[in-house]
C-alpha positions, 0 to 999 in steps of 0.5 A, spaced: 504 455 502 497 455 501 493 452 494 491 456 489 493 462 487 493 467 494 486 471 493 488 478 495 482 483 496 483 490 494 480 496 496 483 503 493 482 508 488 482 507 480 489 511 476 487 512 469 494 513 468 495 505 470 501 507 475 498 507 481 491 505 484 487 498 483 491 498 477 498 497 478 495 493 484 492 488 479 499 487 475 502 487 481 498 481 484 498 477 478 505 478 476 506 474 482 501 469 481 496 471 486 489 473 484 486 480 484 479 482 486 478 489 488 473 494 491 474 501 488 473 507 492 474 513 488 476 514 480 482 518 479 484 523 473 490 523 472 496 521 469 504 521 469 503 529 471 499 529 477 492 528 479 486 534 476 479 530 479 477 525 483 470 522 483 470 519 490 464 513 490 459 512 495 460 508 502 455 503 500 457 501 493 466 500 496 462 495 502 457 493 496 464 491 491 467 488 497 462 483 499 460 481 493 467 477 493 468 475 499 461 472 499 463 469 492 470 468 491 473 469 499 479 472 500 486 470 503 489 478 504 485 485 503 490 490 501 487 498 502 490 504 498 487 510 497 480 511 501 479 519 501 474 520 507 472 516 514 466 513 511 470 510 506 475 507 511 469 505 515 466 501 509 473 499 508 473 497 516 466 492 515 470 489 509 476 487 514 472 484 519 468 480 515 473 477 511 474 471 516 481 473 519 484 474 512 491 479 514 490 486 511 495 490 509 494 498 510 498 503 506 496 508 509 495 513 501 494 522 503 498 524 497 499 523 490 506 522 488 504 530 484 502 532 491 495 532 490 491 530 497 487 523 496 486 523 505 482 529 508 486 531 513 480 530 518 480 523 516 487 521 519 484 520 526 479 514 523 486 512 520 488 510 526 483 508 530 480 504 525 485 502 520 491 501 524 489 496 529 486 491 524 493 491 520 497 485 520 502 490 516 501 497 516 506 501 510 507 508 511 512 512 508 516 518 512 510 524 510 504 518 512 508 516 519 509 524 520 502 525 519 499 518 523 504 519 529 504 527 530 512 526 530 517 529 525 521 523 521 526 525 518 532 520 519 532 512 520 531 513 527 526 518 526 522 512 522 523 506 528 520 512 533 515 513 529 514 505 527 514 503 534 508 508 535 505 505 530 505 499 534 503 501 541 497 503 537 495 496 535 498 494 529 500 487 528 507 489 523 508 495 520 514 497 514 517 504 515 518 506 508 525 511 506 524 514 500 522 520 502 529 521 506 535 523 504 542 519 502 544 515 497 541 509 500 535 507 502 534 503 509 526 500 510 525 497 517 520 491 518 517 493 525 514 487 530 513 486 537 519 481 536 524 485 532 526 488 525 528 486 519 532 491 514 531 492 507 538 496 504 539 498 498 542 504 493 537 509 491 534 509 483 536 515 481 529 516 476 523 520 475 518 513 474 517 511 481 509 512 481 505 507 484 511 505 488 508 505 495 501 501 492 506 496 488 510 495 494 503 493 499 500 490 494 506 484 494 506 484 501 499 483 502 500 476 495 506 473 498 501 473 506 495 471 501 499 465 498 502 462 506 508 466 505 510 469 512 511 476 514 518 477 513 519 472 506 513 476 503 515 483 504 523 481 502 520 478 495 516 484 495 521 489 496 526 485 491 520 485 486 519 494 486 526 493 485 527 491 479 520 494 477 523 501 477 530 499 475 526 496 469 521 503 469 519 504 460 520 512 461 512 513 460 510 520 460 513 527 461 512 526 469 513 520 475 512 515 471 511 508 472 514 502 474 516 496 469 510 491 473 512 486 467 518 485 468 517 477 471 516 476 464 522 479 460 
């Protein structure tokens, strides 16, 4: 493991609501011993109901966020989330390839858990081309995987297509999320060049599963920071989201919140 604390680097939208975004992004890295900067793409306006606005900040000011912590602080992962547009993926891209090799984990975020649209649709190709070949670990789930790959995933092997087309495209890992698939139990699988690993479980029957998707890429992108390798980070992440929705308060009247804290109680 490496000294320190991990340094994780994160780009992505700000949820008022503190579910989602940066903000359960930060929770999520302290609560498992990393350290948390962040580049913030856009403010969002929203809370357990759904997004009403989004105010996307300017390029320029993402890689302007981005460099000042890299020049000062370093990086030993970046971990992107919402991105809204391809000239904040192209910020987002310059940020990548001026961290000196720090492995990137790309959630690829185009919908809200309320189902407003935080990619525009014309950017999915910049997704692609730029994003996913910088990806030490690309996390899509089944909607997101449909969109990238222009396939139709519905079933696990639906997801192992769609994550094998991921890889021929560039990227280096990528895990293939199931929550948006029907059954009782949920099946990711942790696609490399070499093979997969499963992640099984049941299905959390609860309306608190926002931020889920940040959570879950966040904690992968701590344990690659802290000299993890990929399948221990991913399989201590898994097991922190877990728990972090078994443990859910029950905030708000709609998708609430993950329980972040739990560690601590």
């Amino acid at each position: 493991m490496k000294t320190g604390a991990g340094r994780v680097l994160i780009i992505a939208g700000s949820d008022s609501g503190g579910g989602a975004g940066v903000q359960a992004d930060i929770k999520t890295v302290t609560m498992l011993g990393g350290y948390a900067a962040t580049a913030i793409s856009a403010l969002t306006v929203q809370n357990t109901l759904g997004v009403s606005a989004v105010h996307p900040v300017p390029p320029e000011v993402i890689e302007a966020q981005g460099r000042a912590v890299l020049d000062d602080i370093g990086a030993d992962a970046i971990k992107t989330g919402m991105l809204g547009d391809a000239a904040a993926i192209a910020a987002a891209t310059r940020l990548i390839d001026s961290a000196g090799g720090a492995p990137a984990v790309i959630d690829p975020v185009m919908i809200a858990k309320g189902g407003a649209a935080l990619l525009a649709a014309e950017a999915i190709g910049a997704v692609m081309s730029q994003l996913v070949p910088r990806a030490a670990l690309l996390t899509p789930n089944a909607p997101e995987a449909a969109a990238l790959t222009g396939l139709t995933v519905e079933t696990t092997d639906d997801l192992r297509r769609a994550g094998e087309a991921l890889l021929e495209q560039g990227a280096g890992a990528v895990l293939m999320k199931s929550g948006h698939l029907d059954g009782e139990r949920l099946t990711d699988i942790l696609m490399t060049r070499h093979g997969e690993t499963l992640f099984e479980g049941p299905r959390l029957d609860t309306r608190h599963s926002h931020g889920t998707g940040c959570t879950l890429a966040s904690a992968c992108a701590t344990g690659l920071a802290q000299g993890l390798d990929l399948t221990a980070a991913v399989a201590r992440a898994w097991d922190y989201v877990h728990r972090a929705i078994a443990g859910a308060p029950g905030l708000g009247s709609g998708h609430g919140p993950l329980d972040h804290g739990w560690p601590l109680r």
